[in-house]
C-alpha positions as CSV (number, residue, x, y, z in Angstrom):
1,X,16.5,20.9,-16.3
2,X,20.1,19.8,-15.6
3,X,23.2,21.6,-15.8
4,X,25.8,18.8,-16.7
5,X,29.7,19.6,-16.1
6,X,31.4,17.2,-18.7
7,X,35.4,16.4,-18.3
8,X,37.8,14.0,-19.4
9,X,41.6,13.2,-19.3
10,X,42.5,15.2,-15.9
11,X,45.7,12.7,-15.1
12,X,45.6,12.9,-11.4
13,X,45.1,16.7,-11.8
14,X,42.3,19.1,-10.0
15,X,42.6,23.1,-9.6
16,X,40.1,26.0,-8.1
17,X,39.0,26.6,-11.8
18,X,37.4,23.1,-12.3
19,X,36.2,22.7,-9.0
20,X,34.7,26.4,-9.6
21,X,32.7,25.2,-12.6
22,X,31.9,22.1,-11.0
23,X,30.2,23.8,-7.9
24,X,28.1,25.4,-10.5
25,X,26.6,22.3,-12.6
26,X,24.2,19.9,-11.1
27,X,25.8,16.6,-12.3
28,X,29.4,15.9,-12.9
29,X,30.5,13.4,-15.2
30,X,34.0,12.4,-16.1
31,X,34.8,10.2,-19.2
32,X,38.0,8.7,-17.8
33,X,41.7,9.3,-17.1
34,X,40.6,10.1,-13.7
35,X,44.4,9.5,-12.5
36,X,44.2,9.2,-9.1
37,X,40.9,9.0,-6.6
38,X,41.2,12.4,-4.9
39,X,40.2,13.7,-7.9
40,X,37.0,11.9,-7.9
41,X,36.8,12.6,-4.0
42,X,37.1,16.1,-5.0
43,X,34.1,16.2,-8.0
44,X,31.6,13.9,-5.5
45,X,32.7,16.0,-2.7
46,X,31.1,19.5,-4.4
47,X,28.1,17.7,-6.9
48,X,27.2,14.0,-7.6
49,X,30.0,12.5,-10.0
50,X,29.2,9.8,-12.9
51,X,32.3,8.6,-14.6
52,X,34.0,5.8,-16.0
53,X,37.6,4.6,-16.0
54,X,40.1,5.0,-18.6
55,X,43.1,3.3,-19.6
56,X,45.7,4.8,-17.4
57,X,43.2,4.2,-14.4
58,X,44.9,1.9,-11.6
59,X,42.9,-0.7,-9.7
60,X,41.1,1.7,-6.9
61,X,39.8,3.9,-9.9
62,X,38.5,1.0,-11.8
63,X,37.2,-0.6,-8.8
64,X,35.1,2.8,-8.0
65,X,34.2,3.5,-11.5
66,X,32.7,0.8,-14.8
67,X,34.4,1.0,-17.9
68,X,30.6,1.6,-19.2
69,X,28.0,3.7,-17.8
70,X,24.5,4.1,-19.3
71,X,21.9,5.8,-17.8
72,X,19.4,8.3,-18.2
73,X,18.7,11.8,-17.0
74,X,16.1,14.2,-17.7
75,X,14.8,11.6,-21.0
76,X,18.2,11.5,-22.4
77,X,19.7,8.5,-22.6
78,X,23.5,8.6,-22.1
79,X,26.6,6.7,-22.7
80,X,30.1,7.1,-21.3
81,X,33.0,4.9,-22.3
82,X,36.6,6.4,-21.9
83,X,37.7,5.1,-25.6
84,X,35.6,4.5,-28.4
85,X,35.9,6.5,-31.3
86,X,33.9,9.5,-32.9
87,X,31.0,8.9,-35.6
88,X,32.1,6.6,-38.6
89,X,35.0,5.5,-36.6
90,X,33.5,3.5,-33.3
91,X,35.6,0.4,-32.0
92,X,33.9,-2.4,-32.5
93,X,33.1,-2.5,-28.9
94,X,31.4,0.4,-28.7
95,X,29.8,0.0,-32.4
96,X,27.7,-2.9,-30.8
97,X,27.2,-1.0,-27.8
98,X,25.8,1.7,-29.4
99,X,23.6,-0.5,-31.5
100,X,22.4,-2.1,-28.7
101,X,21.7,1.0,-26.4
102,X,20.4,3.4,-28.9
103,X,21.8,6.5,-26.2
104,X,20.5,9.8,-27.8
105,X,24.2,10.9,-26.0
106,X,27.5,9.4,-26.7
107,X,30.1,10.1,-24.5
108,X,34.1,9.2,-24.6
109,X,37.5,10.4,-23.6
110,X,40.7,9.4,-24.4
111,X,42.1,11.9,-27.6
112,X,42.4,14.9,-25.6
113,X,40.0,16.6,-28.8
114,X,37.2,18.4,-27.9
115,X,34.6,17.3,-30.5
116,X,31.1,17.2,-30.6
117,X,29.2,16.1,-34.0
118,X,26.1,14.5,-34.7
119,X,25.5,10.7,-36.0
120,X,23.3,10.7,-38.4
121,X,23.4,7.0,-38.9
122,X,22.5,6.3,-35.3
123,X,21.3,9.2,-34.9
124,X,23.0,10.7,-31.5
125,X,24.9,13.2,-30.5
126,X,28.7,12.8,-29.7
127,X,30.7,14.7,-27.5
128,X,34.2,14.1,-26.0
129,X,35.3,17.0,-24.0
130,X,38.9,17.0,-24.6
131,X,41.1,17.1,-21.8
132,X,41.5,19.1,-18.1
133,X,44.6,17.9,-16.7
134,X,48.0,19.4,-17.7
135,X,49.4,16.3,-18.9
136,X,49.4,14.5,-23.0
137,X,49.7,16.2,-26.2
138,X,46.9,18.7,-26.2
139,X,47.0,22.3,-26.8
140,X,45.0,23.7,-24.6
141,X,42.8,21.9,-21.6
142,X,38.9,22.1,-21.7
143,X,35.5,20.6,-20.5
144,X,31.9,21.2,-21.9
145,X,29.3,22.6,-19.9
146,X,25.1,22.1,-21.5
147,X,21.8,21.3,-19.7
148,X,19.6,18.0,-20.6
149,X,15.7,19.2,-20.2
150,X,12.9,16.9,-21.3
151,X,14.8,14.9,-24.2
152,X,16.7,17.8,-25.0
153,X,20.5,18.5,-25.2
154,X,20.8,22.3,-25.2
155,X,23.1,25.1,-23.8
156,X,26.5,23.9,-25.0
157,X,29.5,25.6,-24.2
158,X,32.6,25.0,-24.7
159,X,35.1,26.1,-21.5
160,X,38.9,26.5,-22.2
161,X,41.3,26.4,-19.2
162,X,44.1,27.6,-20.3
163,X,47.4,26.0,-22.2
164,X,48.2,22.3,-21.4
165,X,51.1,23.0,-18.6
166,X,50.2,26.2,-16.9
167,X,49.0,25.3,-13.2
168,X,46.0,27.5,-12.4
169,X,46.2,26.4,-8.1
């Protein structure tokens, strides 16, 4: 089993509280928005880090990170893109890609809105984890937490940080 750590959309920003439930997961994975590299150095600094860049990313991010990354762990099959849509409304680029891959895990950033739903259709499971920074138009800022265990997706929880621009440092 693998206790996964799932955040997007932190904008250059990194407190105690996610570095608290990052020391706790096995694998971190980021879905973009990174901001700036310390807050990757931070996440690979406590737990192995698999992200991908997002759109506000500047070149050392996006030469440290792909803008797709598939892979599997524990006999899921994963992908991360920062922006991408949410079943029945995929970008093109990520309708093929998702064609192609067949991930039984579809990850993306991006909308700072936590959602997780299933695909039918191509049948995965979406998740975007909202968003941990302080910065952008969301309420309040949150990550997922679950384990992956022999093909399985289970132990989902949803973790809520607190409103958009309180500092918790």
């Amino acid at each position: 089993m693998t206790k996964i750590l799932l955040l997007s959309d932190t904008h250059s920003y990194m407190d105690d509280r996610i570095l608290k439930y990052a020391s706790e997961a096995d694998e971190i994975w980021h879905a973009g928005d990174i901001g700036e590299i310390k807050v990757a150095d931070a996440l690979q600094a406590i737990k192995p880090l698999r992200a991908v860049y997002g759109n506000i990313d500047d070149a050392e991010v996006r030469g440290e990170f792909p803008l797709n990354n598939i892979f599997t762990v524990d006999g899921v099959k994963v992908v991360i893109t920062h922006i991408g849509g949410y079943p029945g409304k995929y970008n093109a680029r990520v309708k093929e890609l998702l064609l192609t891959e067949k991930p039984k895990l579809y990850i993306c950033g991006h909308s700072h809105i936590l959602k997780v739903m299933h695909d039918k259709k191509l049948n995965l499971l979406h998740m975007n984890p909202g968003a941990a920074g302080i910065h952008g138009f969301h309420q309040i800022r949150t990550m997922l937490r679950f384990s992956l265990d022999n093909g399985k997706i289970d132990n989902l929880e949803v973790i809520e940080l607190g409103k958009r621009g309180q500092r918790t440092d």
